[in-house]
Backbone of each chain as ProteinMPNN parsed JSONL, in Angstrom:
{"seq_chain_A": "XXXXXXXXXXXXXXXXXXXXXXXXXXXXXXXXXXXXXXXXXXXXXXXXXXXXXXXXXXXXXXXXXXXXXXXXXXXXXXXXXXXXXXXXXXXXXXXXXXXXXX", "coords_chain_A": {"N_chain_A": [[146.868, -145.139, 150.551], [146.985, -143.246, 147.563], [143.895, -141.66, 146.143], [143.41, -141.777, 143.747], [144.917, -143.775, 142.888], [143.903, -145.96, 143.999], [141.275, -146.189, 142.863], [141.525, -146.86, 140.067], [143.311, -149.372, 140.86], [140.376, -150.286, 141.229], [139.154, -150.056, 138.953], [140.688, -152.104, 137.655], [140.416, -154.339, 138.92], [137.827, -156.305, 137.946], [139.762, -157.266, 135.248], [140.918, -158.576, 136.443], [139.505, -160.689, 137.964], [138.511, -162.202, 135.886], [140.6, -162.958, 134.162], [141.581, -164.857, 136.369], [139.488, -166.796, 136.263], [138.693, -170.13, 135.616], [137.534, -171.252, 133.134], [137.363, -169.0, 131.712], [139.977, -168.764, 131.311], [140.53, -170.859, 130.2], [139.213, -171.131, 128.25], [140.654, -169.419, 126.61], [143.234, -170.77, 126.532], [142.252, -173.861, 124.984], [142.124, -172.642, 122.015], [144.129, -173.589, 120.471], [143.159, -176.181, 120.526], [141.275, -176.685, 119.301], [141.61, -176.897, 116.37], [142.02, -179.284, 115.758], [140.141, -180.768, 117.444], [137.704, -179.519, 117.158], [135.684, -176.756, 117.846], [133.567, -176.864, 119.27], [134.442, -178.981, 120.283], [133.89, -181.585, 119.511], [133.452, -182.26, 117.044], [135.814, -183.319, 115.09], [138.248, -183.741, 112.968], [139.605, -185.631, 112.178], [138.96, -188.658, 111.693], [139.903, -190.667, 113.611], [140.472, -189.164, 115.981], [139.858, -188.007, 119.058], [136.391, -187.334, 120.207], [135.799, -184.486, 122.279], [134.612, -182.788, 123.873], [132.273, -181.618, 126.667], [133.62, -184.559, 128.081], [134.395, -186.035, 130.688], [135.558, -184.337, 133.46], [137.494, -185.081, 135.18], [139.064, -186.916, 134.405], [139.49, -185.524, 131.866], [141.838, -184.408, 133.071], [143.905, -186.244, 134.068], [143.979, -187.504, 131.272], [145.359, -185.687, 130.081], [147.596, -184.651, 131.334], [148.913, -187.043, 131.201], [149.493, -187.265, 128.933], [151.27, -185.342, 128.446], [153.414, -185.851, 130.088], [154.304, -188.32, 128.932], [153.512, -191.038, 128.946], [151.553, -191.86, 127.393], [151.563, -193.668, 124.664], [152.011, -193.863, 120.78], [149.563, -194.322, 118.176], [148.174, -190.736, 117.769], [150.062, -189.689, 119.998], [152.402, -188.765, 120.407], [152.16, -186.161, 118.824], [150.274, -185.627, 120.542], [151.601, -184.889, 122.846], [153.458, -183.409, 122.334], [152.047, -180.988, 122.263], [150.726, -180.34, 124.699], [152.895, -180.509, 126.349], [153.883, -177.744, 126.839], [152.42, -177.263, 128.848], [151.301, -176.453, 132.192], [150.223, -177.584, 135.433], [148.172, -176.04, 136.24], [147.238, -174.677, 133.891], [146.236, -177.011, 132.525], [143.928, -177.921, 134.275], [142.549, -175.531, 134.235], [142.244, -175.429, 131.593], [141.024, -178.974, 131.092], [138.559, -177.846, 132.437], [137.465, -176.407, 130.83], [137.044, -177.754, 128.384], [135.336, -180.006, 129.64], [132.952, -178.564, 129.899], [131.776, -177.93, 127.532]], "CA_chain_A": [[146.885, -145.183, 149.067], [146.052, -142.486, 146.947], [142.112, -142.11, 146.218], [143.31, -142.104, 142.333], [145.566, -145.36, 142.756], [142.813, -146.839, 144.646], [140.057, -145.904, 141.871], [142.549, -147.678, 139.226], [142.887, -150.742, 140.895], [139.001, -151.267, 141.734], [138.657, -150.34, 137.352], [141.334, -153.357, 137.337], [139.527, -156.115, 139.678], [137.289, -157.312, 137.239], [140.098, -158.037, 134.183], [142.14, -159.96, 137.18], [138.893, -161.809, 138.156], [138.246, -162.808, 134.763], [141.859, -164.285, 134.048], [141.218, -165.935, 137.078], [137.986, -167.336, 135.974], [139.22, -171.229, 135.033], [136.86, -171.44, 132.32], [137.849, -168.212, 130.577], [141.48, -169.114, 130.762], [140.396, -172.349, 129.306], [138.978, -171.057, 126.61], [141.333, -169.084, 125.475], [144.191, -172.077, 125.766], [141.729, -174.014, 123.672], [142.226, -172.057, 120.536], [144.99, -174.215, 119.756], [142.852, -177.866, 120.791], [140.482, -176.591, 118.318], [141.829, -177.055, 115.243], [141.396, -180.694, 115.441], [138.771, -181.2, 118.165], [136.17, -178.781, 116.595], [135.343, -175.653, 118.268], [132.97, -177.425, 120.352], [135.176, -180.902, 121.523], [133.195, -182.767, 119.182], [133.843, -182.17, 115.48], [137.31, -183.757, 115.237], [138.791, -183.472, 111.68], [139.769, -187.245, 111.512], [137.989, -190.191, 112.876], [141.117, -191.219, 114.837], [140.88, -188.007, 116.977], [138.174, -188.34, 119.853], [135.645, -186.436, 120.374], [136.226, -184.468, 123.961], [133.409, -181.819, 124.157], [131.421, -182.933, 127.644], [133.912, -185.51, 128.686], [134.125, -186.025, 132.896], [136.17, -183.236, 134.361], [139.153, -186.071, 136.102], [139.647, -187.779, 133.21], [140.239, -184.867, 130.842], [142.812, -183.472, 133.623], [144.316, -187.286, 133.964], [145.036, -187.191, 130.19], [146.364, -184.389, 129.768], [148.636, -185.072, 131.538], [150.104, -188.241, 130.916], [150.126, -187.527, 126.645], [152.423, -184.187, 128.887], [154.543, -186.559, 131.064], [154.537, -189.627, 128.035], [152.736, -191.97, 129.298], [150.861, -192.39, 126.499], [152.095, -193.76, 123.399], [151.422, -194.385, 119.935], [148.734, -193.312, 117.22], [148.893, -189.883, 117.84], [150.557, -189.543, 121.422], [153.638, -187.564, 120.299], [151.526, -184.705, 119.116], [149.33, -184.552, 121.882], [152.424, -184.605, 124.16], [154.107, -181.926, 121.9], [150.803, -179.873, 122.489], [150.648, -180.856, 125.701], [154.524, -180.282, 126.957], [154.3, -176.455, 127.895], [151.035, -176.73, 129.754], [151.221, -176.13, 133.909], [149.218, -178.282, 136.409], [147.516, -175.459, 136.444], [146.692, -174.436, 132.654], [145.122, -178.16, 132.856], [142.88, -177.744, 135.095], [141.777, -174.434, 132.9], [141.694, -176.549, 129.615], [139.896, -179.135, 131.218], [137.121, -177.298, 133.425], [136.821, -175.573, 129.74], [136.441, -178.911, 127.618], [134.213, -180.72, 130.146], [131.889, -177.662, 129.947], [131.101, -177.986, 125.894]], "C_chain_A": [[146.133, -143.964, 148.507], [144.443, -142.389, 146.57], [142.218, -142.423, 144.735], [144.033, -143.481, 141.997], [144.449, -146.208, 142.876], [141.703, -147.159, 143.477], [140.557, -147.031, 140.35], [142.796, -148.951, 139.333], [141.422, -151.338, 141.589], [138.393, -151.215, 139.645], [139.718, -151.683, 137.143], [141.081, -154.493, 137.817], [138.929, -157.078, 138.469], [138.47, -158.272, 135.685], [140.923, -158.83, 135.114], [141.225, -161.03, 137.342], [138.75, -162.853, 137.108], [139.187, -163.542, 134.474], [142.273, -165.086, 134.611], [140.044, -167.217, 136.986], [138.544, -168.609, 135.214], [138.874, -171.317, 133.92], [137.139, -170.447, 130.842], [139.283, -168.407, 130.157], [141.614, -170.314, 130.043], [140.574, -172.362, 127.881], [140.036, -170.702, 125.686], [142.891, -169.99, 125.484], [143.554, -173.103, 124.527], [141.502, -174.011, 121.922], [143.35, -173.225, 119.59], [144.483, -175.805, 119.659], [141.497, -177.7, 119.816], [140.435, -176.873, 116.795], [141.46, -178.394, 114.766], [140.433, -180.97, 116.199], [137.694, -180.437, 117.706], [136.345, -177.954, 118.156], [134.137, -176.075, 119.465], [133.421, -179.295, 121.142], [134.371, -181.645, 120.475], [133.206, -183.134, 117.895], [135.008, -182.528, 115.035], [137.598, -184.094, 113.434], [139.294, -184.56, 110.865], [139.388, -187.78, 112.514], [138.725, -190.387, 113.772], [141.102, -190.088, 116.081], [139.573, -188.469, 117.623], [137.616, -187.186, 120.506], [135.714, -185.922, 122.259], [135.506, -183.555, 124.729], [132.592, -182.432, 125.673], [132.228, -183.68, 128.145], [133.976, -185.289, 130.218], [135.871, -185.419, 133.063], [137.937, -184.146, 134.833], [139.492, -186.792, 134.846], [140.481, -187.116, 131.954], [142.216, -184.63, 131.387], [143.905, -184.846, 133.635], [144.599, -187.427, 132.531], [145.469, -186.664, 129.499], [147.987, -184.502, 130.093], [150.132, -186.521, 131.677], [149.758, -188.186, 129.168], [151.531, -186.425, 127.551], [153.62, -185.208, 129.281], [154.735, -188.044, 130.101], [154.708, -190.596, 128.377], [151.796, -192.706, 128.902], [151.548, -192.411, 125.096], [151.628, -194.784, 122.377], [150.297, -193.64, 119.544], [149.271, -192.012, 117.268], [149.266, -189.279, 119.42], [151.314, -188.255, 121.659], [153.127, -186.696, 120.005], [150.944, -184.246, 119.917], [150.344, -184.158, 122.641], [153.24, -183.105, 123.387], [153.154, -180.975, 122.569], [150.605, -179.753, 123.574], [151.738, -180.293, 126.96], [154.572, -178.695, 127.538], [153.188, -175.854, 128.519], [151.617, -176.859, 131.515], [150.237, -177.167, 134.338], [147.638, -177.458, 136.018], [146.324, -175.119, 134.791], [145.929, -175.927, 132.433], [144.086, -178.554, 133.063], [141.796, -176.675, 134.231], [140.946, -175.215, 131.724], [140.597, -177.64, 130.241], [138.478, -178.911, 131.63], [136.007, -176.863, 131.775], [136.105, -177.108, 128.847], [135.519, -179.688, 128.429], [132.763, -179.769, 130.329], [131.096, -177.334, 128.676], [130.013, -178.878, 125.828]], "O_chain_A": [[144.983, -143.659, 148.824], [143.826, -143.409, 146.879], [141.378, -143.189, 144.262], [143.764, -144.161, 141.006], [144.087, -147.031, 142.036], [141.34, -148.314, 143.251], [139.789, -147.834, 139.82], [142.658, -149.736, 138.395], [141.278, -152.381, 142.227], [137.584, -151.983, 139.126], [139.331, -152.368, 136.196], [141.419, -155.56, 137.305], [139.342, -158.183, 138.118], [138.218, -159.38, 135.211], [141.618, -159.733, 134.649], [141.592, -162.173, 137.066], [138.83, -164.066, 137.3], [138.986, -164.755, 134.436], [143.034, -165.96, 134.195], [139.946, -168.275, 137.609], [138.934, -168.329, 134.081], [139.852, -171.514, 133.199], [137.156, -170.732, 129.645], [139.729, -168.273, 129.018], [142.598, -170.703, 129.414], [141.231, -172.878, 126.978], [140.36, -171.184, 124.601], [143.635, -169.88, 124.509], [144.079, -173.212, 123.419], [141.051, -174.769, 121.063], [143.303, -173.532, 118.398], [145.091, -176.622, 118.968], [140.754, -178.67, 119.663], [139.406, -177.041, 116.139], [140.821, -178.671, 113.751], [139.565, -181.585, 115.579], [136.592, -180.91, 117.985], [136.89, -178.338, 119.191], [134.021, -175.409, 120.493], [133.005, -180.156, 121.917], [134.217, -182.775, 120.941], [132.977, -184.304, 117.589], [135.342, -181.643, 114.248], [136.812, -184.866, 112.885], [139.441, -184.662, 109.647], [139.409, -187.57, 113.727], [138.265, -190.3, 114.911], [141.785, -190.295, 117.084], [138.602, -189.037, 117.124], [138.185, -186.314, 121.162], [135.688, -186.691, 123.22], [135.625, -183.434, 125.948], [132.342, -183.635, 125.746], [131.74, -183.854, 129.262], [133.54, -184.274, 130.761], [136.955, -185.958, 132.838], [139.1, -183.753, 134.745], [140.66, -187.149, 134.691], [141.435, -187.541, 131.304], [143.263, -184.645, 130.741], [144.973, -184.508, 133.125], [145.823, -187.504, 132.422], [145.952, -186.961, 128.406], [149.041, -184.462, 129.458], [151.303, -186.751, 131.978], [149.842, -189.148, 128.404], [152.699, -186.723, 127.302], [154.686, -185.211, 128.664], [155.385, -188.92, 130.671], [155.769, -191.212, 128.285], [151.251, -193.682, 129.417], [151.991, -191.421, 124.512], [151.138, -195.898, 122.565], [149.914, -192.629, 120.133], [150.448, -191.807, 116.969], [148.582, -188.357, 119.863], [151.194, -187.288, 122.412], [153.353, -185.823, 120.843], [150.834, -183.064, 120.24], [150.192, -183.079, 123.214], [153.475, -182.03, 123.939], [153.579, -180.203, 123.43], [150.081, -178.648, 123.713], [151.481, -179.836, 128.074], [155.212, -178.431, 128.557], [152.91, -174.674, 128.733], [152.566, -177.622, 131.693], [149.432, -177.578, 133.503], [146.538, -177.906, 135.692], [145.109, -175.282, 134.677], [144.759, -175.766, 132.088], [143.357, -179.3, 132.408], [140.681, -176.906, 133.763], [139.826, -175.445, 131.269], [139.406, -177.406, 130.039], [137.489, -179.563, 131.295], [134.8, -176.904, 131.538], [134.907, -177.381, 128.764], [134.666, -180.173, 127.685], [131.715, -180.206, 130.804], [130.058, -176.673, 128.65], [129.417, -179.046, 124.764]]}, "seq_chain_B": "XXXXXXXXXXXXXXXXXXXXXXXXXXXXXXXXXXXXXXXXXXXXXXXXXXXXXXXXXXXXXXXXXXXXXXXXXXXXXXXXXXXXXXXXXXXXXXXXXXXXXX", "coords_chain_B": {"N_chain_B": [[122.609, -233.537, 99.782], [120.708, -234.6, 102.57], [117.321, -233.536, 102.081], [116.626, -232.728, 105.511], [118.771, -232.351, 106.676], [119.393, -229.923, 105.397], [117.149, -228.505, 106.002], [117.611, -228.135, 108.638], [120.005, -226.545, 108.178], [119.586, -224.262, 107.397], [117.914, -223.215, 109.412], [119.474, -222.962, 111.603], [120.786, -221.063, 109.982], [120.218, -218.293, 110.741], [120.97, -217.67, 113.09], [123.897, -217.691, 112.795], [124.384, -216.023, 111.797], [123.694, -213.964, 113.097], [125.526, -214.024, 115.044], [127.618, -213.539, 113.203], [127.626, -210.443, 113.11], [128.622, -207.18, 113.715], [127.872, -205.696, 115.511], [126.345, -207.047, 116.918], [128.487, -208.897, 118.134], [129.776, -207.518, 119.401], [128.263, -205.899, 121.633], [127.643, -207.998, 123.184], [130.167, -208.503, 124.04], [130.178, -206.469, 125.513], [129.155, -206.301, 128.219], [131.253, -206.574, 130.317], [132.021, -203.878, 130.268], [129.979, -202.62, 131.25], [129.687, -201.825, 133.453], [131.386, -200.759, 134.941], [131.578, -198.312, 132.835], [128.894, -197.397, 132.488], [125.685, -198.757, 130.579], [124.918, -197.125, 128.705], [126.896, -196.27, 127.987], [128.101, -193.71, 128.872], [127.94, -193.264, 131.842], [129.623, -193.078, 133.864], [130.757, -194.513, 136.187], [133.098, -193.466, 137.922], [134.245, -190.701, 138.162], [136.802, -189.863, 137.01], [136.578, -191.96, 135.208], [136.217, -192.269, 131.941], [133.603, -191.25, 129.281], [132.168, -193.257, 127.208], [130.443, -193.723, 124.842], [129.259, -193.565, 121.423], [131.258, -192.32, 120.885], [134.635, -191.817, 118.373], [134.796, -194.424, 116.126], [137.674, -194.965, 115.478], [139.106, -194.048, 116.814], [138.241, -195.138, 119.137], [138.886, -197.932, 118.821], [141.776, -197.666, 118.423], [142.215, -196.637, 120.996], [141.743, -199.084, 122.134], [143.503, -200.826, 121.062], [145.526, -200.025, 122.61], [145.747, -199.984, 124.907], [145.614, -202.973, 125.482], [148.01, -203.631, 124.325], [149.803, -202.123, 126.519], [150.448, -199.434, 125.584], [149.478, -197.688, 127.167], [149.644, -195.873, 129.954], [149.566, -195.951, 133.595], [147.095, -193.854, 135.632], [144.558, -195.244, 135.711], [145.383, -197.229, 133.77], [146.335, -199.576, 133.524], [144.485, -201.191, 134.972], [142.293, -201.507, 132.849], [144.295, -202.563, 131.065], [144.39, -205.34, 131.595], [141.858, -205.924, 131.461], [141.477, -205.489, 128.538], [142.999, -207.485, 127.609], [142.659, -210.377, 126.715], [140.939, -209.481, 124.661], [140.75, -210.432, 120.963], [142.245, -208.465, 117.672], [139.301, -208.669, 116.257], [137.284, -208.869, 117.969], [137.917, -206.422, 119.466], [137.014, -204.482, 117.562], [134.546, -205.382, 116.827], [133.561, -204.61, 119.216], [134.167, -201.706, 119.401], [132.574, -200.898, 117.051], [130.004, -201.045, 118.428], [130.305, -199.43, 121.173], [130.669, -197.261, 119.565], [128.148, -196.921, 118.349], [126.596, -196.441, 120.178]], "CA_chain_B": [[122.888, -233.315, 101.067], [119.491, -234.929, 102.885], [116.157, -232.998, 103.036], [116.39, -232.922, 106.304], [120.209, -231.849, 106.927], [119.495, -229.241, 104.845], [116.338, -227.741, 106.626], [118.415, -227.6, 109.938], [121.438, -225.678, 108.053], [118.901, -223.45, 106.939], [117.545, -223.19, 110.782], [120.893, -222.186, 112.011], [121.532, -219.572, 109.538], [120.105, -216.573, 111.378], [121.661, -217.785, 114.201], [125.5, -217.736, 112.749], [124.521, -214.668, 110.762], [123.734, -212.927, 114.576], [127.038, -213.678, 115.51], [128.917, -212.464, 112.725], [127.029, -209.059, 112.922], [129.955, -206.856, 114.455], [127.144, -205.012, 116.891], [125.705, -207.999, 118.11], [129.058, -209.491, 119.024], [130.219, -205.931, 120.434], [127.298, -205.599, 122.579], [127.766, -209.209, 123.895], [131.613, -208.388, 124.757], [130.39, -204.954, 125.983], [128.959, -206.424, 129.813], [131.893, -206.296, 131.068], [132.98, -202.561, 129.853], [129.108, -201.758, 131.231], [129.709, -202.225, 134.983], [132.338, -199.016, 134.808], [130.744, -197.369, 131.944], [127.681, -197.616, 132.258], [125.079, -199.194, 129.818], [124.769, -195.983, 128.066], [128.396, -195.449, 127.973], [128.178, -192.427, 129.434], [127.24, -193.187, 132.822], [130.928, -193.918, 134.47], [130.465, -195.173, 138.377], [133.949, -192.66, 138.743], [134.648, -189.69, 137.229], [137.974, -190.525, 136.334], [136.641, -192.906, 134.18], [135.708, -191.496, 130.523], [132.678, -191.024, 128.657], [132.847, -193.717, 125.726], [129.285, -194.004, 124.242], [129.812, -191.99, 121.075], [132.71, -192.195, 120.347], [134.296, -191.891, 117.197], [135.39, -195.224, 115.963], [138.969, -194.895, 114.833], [139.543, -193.589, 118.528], [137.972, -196.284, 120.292], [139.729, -199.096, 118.291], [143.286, -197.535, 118.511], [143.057, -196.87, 122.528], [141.461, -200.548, 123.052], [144.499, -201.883, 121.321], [146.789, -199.051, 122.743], [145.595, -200.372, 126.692], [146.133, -203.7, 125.477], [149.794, -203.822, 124.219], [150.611, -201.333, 127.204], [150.856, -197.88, 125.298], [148.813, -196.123, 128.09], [150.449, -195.86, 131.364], [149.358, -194.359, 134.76], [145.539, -193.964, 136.044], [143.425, -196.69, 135.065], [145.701, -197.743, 132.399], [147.055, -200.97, 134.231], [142.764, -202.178, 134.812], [142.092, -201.705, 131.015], [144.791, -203.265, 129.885], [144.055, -206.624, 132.35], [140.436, -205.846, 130.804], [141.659, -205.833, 127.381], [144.643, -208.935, 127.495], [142.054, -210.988, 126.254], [140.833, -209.379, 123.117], [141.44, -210.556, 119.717], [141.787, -207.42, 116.859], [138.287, -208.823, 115.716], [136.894, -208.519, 119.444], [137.925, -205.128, 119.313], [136.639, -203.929, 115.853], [133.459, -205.071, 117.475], [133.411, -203.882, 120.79], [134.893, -200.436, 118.907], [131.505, -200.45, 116.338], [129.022, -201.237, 119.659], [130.563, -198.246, 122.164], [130.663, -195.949, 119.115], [126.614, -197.102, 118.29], [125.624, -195.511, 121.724]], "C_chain_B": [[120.834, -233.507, 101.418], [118.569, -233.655, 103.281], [116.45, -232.267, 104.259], [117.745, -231.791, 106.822], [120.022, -230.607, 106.31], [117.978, -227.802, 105.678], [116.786, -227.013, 107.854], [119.474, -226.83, 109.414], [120.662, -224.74, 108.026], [118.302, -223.013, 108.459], [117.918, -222.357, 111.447], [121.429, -220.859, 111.67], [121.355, -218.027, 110.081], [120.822, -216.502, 112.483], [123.495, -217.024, 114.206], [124.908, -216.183, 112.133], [124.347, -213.06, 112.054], [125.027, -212.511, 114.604], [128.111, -213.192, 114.563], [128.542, -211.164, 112.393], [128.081, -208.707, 114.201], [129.131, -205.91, 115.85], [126.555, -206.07, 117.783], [126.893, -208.588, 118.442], [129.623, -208.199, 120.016], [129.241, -205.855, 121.718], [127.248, -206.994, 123.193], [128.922, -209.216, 124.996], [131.535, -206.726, 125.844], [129.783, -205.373, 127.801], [129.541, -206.271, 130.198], [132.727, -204.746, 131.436], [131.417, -202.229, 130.84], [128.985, -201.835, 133.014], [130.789, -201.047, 135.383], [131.915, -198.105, 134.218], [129.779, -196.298, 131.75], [126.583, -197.864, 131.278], [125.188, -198.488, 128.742], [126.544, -195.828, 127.718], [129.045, -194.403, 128.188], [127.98, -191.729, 130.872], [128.65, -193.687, 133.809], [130.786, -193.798, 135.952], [131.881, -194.139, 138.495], [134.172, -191.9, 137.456], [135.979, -189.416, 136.892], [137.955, -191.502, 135.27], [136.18, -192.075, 133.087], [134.402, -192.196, 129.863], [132.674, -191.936, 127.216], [131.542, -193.987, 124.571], [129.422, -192.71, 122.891], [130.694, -191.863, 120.596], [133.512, -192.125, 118.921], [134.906, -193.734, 116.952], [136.814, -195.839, 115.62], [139.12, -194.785, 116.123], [139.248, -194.577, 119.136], [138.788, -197.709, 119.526], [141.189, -198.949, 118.765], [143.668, -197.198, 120.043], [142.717, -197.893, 123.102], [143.049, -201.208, 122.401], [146.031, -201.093, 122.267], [146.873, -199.579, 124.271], [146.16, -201.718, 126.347], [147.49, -204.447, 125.095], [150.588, -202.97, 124.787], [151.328, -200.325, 126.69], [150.405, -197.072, 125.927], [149.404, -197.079, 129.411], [149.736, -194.902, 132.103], [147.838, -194.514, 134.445], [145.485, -194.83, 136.114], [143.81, -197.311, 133.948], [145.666, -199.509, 132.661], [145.234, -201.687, 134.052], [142.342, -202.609, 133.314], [142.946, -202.398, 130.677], [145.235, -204.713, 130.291], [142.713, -206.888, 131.461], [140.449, -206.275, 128.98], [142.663, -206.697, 126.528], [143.803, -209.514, 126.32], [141.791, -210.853, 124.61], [141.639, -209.277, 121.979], [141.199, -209.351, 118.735], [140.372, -207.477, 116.366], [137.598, -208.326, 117.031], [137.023, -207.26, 119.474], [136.962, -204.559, 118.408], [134.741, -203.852, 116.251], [132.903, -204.61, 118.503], [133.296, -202.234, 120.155], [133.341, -199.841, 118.098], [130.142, -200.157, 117.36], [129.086, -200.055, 120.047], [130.128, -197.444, 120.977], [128.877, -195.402, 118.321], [126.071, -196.39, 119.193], [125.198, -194.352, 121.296]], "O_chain_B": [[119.934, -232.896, 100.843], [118.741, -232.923, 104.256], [116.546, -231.051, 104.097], [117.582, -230.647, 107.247], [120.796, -229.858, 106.906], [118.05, -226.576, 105.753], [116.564, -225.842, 108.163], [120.068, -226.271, 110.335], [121.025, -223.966, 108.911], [118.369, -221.787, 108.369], [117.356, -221.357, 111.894], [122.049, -219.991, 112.285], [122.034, -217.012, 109.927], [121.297, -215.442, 112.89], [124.09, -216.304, 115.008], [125.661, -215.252, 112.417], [124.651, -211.869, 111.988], [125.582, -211.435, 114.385], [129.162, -212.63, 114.874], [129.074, -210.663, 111.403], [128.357, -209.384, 115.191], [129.687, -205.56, 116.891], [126.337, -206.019, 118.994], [126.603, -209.164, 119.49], [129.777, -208.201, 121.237], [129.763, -205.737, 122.826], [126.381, -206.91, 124.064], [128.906, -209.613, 126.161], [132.37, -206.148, 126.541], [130.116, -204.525, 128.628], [129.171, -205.517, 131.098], [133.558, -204.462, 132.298], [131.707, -201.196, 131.442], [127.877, -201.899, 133.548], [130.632, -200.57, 136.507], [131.772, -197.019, 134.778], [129.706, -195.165, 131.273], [126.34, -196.723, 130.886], [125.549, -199.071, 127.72], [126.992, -194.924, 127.013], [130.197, -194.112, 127.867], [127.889, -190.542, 131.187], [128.545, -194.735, 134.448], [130.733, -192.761, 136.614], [131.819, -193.805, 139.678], [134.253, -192.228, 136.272], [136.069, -188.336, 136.307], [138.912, -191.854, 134.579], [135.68, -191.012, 133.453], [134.184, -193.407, 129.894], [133.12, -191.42, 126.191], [131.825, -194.462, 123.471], [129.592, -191.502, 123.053], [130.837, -191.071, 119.664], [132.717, -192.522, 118.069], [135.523, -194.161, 117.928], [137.011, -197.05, 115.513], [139.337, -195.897, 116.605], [140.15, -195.03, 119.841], [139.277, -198.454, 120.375], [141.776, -199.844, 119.372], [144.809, -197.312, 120.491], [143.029, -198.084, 124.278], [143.711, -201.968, 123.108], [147.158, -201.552, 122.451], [147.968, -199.602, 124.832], [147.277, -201.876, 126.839], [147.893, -205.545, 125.478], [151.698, -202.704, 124.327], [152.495, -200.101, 127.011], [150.587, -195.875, 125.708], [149.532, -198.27, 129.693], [149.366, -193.762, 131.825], [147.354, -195.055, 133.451], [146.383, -195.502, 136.622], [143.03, -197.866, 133.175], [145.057, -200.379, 132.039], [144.888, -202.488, 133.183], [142.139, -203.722, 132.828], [142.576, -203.153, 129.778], [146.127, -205.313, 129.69], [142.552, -207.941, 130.843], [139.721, -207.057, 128.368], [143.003, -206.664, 125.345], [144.087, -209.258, 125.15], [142.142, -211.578, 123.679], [142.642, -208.596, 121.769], [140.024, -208.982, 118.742], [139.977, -206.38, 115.973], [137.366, -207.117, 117.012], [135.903, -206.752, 119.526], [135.941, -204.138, 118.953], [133.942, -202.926, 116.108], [131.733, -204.233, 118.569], [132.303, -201.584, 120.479], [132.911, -198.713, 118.335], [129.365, -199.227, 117.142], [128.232, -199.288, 119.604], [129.107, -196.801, 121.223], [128.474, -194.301, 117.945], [125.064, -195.717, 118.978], [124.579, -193.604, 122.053]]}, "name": "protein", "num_of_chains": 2, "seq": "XXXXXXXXXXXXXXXXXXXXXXXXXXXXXXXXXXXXXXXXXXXXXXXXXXXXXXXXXXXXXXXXXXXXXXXXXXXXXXXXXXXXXXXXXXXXXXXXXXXXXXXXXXXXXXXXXXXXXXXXXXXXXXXXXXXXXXXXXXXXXXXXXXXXXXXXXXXXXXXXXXXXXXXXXXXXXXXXXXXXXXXXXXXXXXXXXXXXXXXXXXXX"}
């Protein structure tokens, strides 16, 4: 490999580690679970919404995915599952590592 | 109405006036939620289980009746909603004011 290719991808390691970094990819899926959960999981915009800042790590990732796979229904189900519907196993795991860390 | 009959209604009254306080029957119906929970409501024996101490109240009312007329499916839905056959909307309402007291 060139010594200038090489030099190029060791200035590119760190923005791959980082979008690897569960927590940062969390966050920035988040942006959109913010609007109603508060910016920290806990400020929720109507009473009916629950507070999710802190919650336990298996539980977030467990319903996530069943509002995704509609398994949960009623109140508001169908929006979470809308919100919900073009997340990955993986983006999951992100979102929650991120919300159980508020 | 005799003296007497009337001293004993008067006796009683703090008694009935316990039980229709919606935290003291919540926290009566709550032993059996505090053996998963934990006392605190925040102390769950599996981390699959959720964090409910806290909570907001609109949220905890609408997924105790949502387990019990089988709108949550999958996990731990099926235990909760054996757990919550029983309760009447009032049973709830108080259970719902208790957890969200923590």
């Amino acid at each position: 490999m060139p010594r200038a290719a090489l030099q190029l991808l060791m200035l590119a390691l760190p923005l791959a580690a980082a979008q690897a970094d569960p927590l940062a990819a969390g966050r920035d899926k988040y942006v959109q679970c913010a609007s109603c959960h508060g910016s920290d999981g806990r400020s929720a915009v109507m009473p009916q919404y629950p507070k999710i800042g802190g919650q336990n790590l298996e539980y977030l990732i467990n319903a996530l995915k069943a509002y995704r796979d509609g398994r949960r229904q009623g109140t508001y189900a169908a929006m979470m599952g809308l919100v919900a519907k073009p997340l990955s196993d993986e983006d999951i795991a992100n979102l929650a590592a991120y919300i159980a860390s508020l």
